[in-house]
C-alpha positions as a Markdown table, in Angstrom:
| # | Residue | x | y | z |
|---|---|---|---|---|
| 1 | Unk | 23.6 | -129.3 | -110.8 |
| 2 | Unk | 24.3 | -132.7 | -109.2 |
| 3 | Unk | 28.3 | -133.4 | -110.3 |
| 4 | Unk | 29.3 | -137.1 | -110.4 |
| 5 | Unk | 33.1 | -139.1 | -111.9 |
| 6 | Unk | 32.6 | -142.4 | -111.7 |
| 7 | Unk | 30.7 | -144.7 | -114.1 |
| 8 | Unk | 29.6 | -146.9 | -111.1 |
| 9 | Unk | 27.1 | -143.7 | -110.0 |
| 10 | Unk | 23.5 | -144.1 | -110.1 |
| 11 | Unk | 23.1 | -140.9 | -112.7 |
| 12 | Unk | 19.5 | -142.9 | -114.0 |
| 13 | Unk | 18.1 | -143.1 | -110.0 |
| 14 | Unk | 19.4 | -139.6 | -109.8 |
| 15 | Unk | 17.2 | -138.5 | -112.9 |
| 16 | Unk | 14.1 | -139.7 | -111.5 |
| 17 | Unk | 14.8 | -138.3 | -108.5 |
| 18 | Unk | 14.4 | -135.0 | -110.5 |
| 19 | Unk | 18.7 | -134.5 | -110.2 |
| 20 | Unk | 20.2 | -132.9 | -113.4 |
| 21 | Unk | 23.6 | -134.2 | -113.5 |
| 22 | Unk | 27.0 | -133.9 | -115.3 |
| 23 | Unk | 30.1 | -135.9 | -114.7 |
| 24 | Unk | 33.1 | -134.0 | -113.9 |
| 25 | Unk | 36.0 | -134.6 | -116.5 |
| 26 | Unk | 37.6 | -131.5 | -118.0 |
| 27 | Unk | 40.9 | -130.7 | -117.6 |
| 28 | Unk | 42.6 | -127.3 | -115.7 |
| 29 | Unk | 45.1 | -125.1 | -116.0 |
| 30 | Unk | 46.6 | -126.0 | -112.7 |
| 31 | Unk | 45.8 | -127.3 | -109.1 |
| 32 | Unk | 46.2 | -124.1 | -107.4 |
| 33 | Unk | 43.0 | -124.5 | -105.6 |
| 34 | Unk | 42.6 | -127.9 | -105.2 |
| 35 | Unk | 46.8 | -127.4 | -103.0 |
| 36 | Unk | 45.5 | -125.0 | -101.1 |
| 37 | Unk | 42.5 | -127.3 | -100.0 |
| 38 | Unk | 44.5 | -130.4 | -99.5 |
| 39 | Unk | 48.0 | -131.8 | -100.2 |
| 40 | Unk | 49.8 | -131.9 | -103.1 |
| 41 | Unk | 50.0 | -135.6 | -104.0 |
| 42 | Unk | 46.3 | -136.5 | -104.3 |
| 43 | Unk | 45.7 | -137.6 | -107.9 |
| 44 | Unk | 45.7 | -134.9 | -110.3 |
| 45 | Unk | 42.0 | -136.1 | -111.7 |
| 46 | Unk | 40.7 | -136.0 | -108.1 |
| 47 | Unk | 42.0 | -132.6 | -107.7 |
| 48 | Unk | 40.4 | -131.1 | -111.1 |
| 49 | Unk | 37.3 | -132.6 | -110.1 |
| 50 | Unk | 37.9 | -130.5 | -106.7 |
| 51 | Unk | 38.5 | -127.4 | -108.7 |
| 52 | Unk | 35.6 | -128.2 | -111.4 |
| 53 | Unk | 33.4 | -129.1 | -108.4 |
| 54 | Unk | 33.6 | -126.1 | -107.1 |
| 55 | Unk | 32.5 | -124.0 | -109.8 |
| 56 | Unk | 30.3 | -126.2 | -111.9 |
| 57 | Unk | 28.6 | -128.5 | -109.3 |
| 58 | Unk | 26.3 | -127.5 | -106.2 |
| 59 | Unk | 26.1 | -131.1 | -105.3 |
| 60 | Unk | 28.0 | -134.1 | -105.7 |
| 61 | Unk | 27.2 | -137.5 | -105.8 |
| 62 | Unk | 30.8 | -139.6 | -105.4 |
| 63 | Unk | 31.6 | -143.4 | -105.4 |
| 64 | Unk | 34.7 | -144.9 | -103.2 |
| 65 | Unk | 36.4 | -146.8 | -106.5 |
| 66 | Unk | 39.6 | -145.3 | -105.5 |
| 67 | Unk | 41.1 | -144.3 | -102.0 |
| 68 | Unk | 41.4 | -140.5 | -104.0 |
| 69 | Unk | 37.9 | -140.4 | -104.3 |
| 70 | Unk | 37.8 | -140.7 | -100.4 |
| 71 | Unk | 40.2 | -137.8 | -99.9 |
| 72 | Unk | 38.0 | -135.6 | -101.8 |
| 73 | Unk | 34.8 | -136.5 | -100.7 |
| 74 | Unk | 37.0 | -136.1 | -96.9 |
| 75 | Unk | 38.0 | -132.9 | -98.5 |
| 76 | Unk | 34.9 | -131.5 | -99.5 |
| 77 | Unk | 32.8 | -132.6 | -96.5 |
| 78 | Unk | 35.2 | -130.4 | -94.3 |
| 79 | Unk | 34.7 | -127.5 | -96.7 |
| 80 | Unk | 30.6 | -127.7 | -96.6 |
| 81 | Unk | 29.6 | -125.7 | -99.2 |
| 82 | Unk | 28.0 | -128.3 | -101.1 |
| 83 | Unk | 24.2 | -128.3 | -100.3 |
| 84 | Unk | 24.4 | -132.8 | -101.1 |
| 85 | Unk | 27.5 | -134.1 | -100.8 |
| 86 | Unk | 27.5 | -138.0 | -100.7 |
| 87 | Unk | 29.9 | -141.1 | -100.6 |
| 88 | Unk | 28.4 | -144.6 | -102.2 |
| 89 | Unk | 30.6 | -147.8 | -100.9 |
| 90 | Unk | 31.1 | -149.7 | -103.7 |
| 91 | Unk | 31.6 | -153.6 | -103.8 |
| 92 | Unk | 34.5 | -155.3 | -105.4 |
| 93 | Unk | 32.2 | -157.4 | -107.4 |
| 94 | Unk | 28.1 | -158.6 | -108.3 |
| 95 | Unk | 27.9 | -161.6 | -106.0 |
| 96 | Unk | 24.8 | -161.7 | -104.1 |
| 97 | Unk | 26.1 | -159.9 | -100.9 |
| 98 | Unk | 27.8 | -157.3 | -103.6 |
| 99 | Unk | 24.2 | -156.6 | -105.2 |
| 100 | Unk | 22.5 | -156.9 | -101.8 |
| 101 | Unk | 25.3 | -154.2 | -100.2 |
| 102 | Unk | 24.6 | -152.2 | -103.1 |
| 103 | Unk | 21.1 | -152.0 | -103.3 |
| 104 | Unk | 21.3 | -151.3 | -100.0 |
| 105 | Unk | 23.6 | -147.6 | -101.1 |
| 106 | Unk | 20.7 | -147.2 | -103.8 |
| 107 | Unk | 18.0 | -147.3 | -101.0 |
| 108 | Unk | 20.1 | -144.8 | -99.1 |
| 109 | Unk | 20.8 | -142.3 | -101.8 |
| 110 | Unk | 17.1 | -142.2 | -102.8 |
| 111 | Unk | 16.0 | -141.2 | -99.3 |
| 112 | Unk | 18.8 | -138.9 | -98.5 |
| 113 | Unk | 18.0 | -136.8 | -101.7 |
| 114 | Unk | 14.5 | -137.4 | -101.6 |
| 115 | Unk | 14.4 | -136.0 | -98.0 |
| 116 | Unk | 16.9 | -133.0 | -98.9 |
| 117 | Unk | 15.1 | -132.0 | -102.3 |
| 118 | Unk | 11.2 | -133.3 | -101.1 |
| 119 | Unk | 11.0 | -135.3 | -104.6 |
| 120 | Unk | 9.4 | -138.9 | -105.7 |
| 121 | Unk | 11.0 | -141.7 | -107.9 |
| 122 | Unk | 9.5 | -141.0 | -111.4 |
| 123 | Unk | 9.4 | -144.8 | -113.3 |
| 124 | Unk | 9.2 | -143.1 | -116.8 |
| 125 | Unk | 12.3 | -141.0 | -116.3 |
| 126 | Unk | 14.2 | -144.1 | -114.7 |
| 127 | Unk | 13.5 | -146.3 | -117.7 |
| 128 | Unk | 14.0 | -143.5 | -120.4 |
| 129 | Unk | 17.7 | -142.9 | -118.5 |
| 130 | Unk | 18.3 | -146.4 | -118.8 |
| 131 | Unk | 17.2 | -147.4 | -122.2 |
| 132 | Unk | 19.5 | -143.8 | -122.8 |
| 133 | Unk | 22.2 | -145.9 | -121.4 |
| 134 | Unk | 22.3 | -148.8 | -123.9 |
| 135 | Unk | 25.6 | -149.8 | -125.5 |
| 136 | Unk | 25.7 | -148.4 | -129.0 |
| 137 | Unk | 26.1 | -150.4 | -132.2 |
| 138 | Unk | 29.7 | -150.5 | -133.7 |
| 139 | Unk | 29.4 | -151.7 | -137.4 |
| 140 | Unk | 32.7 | -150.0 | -139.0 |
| 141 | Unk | 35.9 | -149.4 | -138.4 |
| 142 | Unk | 37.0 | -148.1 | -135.1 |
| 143 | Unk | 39.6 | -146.8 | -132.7 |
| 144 | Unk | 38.9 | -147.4 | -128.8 |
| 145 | Unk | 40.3 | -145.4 | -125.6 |
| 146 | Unk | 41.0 | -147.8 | -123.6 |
| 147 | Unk | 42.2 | -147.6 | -119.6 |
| 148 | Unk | 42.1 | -144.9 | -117.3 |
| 149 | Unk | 39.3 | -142.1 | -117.4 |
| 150 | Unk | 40.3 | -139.6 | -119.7 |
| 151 | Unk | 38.9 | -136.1 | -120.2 |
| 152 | Unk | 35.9 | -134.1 | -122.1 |
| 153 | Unk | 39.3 | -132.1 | -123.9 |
| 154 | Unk | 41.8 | -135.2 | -124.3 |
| 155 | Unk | 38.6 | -136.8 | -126.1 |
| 156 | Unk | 38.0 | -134.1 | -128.4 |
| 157 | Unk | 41.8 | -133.7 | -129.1 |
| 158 | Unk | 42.0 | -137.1 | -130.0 |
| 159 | Unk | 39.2 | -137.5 | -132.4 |
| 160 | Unk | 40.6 | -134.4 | -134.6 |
| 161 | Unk | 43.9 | -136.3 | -134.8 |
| 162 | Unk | 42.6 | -140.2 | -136.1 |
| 163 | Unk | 41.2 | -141.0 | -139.0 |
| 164 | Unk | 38.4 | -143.6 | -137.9 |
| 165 | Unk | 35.4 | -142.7 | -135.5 |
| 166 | Unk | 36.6 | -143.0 | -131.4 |
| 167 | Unk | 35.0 | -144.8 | -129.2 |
| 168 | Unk | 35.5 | -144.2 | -125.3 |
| 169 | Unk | 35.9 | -147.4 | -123.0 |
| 170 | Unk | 37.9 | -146.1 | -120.1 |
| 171 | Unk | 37.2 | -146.7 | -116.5 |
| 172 | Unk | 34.2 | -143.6 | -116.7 |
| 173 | Unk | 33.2 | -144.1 | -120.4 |
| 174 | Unk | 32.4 | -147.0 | -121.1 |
| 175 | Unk | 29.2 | -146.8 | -119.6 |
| 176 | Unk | 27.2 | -148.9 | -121.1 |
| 177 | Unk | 23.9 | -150.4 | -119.4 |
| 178 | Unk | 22.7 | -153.8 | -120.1 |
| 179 | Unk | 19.4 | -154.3 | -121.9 |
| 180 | Unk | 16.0 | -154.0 | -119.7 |
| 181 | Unk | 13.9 | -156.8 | -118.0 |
| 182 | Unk | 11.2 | -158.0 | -119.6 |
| 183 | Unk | 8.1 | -156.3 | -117.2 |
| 184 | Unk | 10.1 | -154.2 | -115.7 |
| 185 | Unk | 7.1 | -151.5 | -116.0 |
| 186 | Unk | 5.3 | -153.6 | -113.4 |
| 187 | Unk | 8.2 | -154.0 | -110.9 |
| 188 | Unk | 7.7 | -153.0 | -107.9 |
| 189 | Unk | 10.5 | -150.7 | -106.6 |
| 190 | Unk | 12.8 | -153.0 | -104.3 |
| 191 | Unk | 12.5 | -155.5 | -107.6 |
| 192 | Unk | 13.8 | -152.6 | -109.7 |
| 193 | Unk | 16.5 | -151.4 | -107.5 |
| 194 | Unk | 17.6 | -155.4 | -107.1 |
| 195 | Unk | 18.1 | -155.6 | -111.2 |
| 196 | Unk | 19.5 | -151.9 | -111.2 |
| 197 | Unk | 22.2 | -152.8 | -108.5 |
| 198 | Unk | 23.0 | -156.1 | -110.4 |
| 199 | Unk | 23.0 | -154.2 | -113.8 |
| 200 | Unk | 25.7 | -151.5 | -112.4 |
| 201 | Unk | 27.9 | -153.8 | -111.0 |
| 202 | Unk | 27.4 | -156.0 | -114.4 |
| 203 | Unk | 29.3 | -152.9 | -116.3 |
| 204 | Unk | 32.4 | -153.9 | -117.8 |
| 205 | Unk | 34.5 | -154.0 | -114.9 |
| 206 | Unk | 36.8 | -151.2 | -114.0 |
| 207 | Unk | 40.2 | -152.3 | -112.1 |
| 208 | Unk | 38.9 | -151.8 | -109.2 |
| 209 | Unk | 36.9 | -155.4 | -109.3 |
| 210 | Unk | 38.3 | -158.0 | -108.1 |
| 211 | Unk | 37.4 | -160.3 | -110.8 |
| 212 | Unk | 38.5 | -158.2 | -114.3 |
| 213 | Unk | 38.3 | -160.7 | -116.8 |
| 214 | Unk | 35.2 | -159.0 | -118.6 |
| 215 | Unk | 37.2 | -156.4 | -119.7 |
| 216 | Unk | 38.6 | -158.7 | -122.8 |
| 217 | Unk | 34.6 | -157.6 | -124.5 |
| 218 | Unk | 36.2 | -153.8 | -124.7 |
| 219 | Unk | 39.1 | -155.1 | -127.2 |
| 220 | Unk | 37.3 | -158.4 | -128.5 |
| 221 | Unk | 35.7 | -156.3 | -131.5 |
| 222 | Unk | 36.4 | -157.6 | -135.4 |
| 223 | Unk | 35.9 | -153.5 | -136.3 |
| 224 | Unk | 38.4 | -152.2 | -133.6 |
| 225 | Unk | 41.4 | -151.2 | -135.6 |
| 226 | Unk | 44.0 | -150.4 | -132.9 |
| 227 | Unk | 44.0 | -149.0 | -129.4 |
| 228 | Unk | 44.6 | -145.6 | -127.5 |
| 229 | Unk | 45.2 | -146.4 | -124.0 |
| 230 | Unk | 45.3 | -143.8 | -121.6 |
| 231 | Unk | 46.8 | -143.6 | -118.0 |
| 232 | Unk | 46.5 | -141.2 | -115.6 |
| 233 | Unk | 50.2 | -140.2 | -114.0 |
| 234 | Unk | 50.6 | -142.2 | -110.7 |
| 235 | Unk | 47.5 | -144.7 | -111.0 |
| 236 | Unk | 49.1 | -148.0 | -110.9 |
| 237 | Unk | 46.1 | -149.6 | -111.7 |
| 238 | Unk | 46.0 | -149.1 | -115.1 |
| 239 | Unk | 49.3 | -149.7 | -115.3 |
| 240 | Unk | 48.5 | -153.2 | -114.7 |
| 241 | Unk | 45.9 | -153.3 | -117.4 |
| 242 | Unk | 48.2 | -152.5 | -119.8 |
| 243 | Unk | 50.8 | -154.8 | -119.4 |
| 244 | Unk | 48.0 | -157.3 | -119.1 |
| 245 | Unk | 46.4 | -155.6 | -122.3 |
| 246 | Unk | 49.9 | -156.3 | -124.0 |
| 247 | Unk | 50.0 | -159.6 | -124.0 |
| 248 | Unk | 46.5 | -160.1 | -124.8 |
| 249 | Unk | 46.0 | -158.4 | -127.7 |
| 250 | Unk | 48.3 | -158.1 | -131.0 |
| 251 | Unk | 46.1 | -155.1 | -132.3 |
| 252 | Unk | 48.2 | -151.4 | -132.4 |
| 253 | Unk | 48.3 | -149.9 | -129.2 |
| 254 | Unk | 49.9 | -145.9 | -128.3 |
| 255 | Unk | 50.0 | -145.3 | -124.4 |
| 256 | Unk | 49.8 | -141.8 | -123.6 |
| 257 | Unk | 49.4 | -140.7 | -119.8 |
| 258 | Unk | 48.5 | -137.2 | -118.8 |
| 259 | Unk | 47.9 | -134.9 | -115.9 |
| 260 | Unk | 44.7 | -133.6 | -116.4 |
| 261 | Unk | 46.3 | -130.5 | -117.2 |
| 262 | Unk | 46.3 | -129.8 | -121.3 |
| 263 | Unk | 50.3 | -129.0 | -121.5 |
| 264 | Unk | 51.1 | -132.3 | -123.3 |
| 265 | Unk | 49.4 | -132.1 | -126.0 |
| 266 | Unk | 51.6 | -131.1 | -128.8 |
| 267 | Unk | 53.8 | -134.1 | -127.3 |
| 268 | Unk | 50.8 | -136.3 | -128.0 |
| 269 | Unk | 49.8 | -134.7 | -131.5 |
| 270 | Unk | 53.3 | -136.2 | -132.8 |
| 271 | Unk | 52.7 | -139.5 | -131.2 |
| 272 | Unk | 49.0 | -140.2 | -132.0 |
| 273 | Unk | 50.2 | -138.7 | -136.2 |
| 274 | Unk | 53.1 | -141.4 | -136.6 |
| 275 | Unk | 50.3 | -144.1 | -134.4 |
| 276 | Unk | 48.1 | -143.1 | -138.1 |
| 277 | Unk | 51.0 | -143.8 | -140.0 |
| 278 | Unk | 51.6 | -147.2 | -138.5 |
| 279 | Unk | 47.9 | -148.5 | -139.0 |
| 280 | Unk | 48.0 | -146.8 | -142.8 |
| 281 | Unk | 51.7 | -146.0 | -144.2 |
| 282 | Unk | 51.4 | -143.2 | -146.4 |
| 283 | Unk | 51.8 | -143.8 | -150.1 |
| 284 | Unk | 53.7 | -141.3 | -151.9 |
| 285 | Unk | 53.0 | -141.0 | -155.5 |
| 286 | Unk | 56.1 | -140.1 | -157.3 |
| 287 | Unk | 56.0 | -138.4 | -160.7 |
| 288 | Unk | 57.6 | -139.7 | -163.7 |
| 289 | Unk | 61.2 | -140.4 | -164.2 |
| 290 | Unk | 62.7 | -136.4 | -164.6 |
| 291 | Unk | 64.9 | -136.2 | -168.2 |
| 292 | Unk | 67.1 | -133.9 | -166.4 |
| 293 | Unk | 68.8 | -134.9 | -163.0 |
| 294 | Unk | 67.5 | -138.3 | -162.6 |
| 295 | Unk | 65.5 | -139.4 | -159.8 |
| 296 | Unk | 66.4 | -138.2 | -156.5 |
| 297 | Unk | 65.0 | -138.2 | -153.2 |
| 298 | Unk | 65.3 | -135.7 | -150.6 |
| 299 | Unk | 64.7 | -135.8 | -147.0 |
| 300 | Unk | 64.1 | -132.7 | -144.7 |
| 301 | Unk | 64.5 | -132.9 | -141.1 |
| 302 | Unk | 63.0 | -129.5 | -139.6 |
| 303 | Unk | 64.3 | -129.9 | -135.9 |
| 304 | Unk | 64.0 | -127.2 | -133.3 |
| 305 | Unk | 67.7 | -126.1 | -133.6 |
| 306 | Unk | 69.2 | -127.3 | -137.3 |
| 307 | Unk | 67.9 | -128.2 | -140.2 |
| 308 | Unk | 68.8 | -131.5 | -142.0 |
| 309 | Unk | 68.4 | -132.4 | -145.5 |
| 310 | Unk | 69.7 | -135.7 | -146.9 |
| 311 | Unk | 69.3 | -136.7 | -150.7 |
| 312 | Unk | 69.4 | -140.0 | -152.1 |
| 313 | Unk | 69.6 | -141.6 | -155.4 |
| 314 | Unk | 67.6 | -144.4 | -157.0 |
| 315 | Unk | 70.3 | -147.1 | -155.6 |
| 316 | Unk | 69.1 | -145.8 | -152.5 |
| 317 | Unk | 72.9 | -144.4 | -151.8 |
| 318 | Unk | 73.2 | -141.0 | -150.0 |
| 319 | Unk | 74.3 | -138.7 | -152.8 |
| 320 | Unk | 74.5 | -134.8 | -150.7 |
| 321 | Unk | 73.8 | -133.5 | -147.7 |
| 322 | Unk | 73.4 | -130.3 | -146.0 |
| 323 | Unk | 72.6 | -128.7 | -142.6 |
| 324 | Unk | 72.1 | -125.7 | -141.8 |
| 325 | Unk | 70.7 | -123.4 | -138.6 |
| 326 | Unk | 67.0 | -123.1 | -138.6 |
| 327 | Unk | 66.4 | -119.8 | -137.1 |
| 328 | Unk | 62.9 | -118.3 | -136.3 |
| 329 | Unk | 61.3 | -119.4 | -140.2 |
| 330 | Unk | 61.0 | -123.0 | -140.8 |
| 331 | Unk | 60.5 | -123.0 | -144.4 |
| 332 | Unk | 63.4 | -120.6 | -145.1 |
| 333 | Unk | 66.0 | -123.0 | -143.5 |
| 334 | Unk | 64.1 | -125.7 | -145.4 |
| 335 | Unk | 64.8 | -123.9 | -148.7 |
| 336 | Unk | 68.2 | -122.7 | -147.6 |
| 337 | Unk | 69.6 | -126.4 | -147.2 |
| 338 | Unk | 67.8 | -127.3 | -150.4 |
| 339 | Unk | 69.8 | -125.2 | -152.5 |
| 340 | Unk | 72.8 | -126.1 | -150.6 |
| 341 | Unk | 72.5 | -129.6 | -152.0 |
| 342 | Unk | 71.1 | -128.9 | -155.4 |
| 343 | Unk | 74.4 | -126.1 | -155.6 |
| 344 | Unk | 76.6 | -129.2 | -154.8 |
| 345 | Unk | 74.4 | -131.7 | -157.7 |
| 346 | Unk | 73.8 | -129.3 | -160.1 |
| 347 | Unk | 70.3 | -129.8 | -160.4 |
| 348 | Unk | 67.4 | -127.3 | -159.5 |
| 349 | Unk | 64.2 | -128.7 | -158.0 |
| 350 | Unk | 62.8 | -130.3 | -161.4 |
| 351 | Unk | 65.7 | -133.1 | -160.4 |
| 352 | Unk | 63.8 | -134.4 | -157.0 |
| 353 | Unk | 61.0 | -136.9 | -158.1 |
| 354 | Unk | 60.2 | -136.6 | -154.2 |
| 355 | Unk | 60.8 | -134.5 | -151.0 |
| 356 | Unk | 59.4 | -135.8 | -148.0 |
| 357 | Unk | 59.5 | -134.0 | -144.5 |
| 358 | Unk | 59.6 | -134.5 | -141.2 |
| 359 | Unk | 60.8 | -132.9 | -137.7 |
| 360 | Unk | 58.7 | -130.7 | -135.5 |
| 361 | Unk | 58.1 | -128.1 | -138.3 |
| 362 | Unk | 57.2 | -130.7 | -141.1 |
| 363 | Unk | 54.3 | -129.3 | -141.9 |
| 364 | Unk | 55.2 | -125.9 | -142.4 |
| 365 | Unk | 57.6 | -126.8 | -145.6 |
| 366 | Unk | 55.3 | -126.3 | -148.5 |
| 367 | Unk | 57.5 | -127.8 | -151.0 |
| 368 | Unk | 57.6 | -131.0 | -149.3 |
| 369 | Unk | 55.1 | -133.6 | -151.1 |
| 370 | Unk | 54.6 | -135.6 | -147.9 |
| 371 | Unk | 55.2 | -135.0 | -144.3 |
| 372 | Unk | 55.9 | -137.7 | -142.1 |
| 373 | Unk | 57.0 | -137.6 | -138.2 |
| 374 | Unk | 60.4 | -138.0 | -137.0 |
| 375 | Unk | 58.4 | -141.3 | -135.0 |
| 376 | Unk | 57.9 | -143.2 | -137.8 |
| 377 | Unk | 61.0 | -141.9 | -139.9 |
| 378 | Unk | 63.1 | -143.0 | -137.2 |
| 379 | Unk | 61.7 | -146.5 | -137.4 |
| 380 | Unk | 61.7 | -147.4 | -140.8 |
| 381 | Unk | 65.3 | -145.6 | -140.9 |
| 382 | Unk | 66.9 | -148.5 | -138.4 |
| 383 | Unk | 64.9 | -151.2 | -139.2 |
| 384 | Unk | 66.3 | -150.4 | -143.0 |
| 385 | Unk | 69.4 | -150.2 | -141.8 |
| 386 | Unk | 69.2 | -153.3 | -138.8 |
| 387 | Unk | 65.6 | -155.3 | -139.3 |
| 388 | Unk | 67.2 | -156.2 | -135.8 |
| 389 | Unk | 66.9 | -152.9 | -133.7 |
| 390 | Unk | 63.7 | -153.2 | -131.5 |
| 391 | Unk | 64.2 | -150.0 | -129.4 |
| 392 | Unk | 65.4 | -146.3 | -130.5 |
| 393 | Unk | 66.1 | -143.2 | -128.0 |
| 394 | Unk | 65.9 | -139.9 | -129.3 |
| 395 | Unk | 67.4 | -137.2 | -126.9 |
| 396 | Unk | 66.6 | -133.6 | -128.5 |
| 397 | Unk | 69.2 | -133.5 | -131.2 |
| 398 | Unk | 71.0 | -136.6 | -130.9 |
| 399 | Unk | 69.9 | -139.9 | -131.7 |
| 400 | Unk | 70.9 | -143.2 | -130.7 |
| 401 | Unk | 69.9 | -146.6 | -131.8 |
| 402 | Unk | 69.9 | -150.2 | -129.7 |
């Protein structure tokens, strides 16, 4: 298995070099292995493709687009128990000398794994790889990753959690070769490494090139809905691309960064559920007006430590409130603080024409007829009460407002 990272690899010349390759994204537990190999602050996606490499990949084809991919290939090279290990320079650019240099590094891969595995460039499997390697029709509503690479797990995760089909454009996804020559069945094979050079280097740029102003194509889209952009902790250069992003673009965008490590993700569940609510606020449905009790509405907030219920009238003026402790069963203290306020109205549940709730055990309150996170709840709370307030800090169980 020939293990690759970076979108810049030549994975089609590697195919018809008879290579059966798989890039190296998934996440790890931890970077026990990869520590004891090197130092600590290499970048935690270098370091799980150290620790995937390891296991999944007898060879490894690697590209310099970052000075961590360096340290690993450094890394791995003093380990040698890969039977191909090799580095591709990469240019900043596809200016003539870029294309020339890099043909160059396609020339040199081909003979070094030629000589090591005694195979021959097969045409067929080159242009199959590539046409493979087309970018795919978008023709409905979308959501796009956008930024740093982001993993085979992160991906998945993601997809259960929006609504709208995902596509992947970060630094290693998207991938996307441009459309063959015309006769490029007849090309001889310094021809076809000339347009293959020039069609790598033509790939949406990652912010590694010097010149990144094709990357407006990934978020220039009339189907793209909002954006998921992804940073990996400690590469500033994504962290460029998103304040750049930011100014560019008026679309939705949720930044989330990870480790390569899956420990954030219920952090990022709540984040990406209240992203869904902005790009389609729910719609409650509220049954009709109650003969008994009026309409009220009540408001659960199922935190960690307390739970909250607040319940308001039609004038939209707090009528009762409760708290109480919220123990080890969510929906108990949910039901506990419920009849605490309907004790002190007088009204049983047949009074509420709606109970919406929220927290981190929202969704374990069966009696709720919505549940909404505390993200978005805290949102439309201060702009309702100050269309002024721009930024809001919540700190575990207290909350303040700017």
């Amino acid at each position: 298995m020939t293990g690759y990272t970076c979108k810049y690899t030549p994975v089609e010349l590697l195919i018809a070099l008879g290579a059966e390759t798989k890039i190296l994204n998934s996440e790890v537990l931890d970077f026990a292995a990869a520590e004891r190999l090197t130092h600590t602050t290499l970048c935690c996606h270098a370091k799980a493709v150290l620790q995937q490499s390891l296991k999944e990949a007898d060879e490894l084809v690697l590209v310099s687009c970052c000075d961590s991919q360096r340290r690993l290939h450094d890394v791995l090279k003093a380990r040698g128990k890969h039977s191909f290990l090799h580095l591709m320079a990469l240019p900043h650019g596809d200016e003539p000398c870029a294309r020339l240099q890099f043909k160059k590094e396609l020339f040199r891969l081909c003979e070094l794994y030629s000589s090591r595995h005694n195979s021959v460039f097969d045409r067929q499997k080159f242009i199959a790889a590539c046409r493979e390697a087309a970018p795919p029709a978008v023709d409905r509503p979308f959501l796009a990753v956008l930024g740093a690479r982001v993993s085979s797990q992160m991906l998945e995760f993601l997809q259960e959690k929006v609504r709208y089909s995902l596509l992947d454009l970060t630094c290693s996804g998207n991938r996307r070769l441009e459309n063959l020559p015309d006769g490029i069945e007849t090309m001889d094979f310094t021809e076809l490494m000339e347009w293959y050079a020039g069609a790598l280097l033509r790939l949406v740029p990652c912010m590694r090139m010097t010149d990144v102003a094709g990357r407006r194509v990934l978020w220039e889209n009339d189907n793209l809905q909002g954006i998921i952009y992804h940073t990996v902790k400690f590469c500033d250069y994504y962290g460029f691309d998103y304040a750049r992003l930011k100014k560019e673009t008026k679309l939705p965008i949720l930044k989330l960064e990870s480790d390569y490590t899956p420990q954030s993700l219920g952090q990022f569940a709540t984040r990406l559920e209240a992203f869904m609510e902005s790009l389609a606020p729910q719609r409650i449905a509220f049954p009709p007006k109650k003969a008994v009790g009026g309409r009220l509405f009540a408001g659960i907030d199922s935190g960690s430590t307390t739970t909250n219920i607040v319940v308001l009238n039609e004038k939209r003026e707090i009528v009762a409130s409760a708290t109480v402790r919220t123990g080890a069963n969510v929906e108990k203290s949910a039901r506990a603080a419920l009849e605490e306020v309907c004790s002190k109205l007088g009204t049983g549940l047949d009074g509420f024409a709606a109970i919406v709730a929220t927290g981190y055990g929202r969704n374990s309150i069966p009696f709720a007829n919505a549940a909404v996170t505390e993200i978005t709840c805290h949102a439309r709370g201060a702009y309702f009460l100050n269309p002024a307030v721009r930024t809001i800090v919540d700190i575990a169980g207290a909350r303040t407002a700017r």
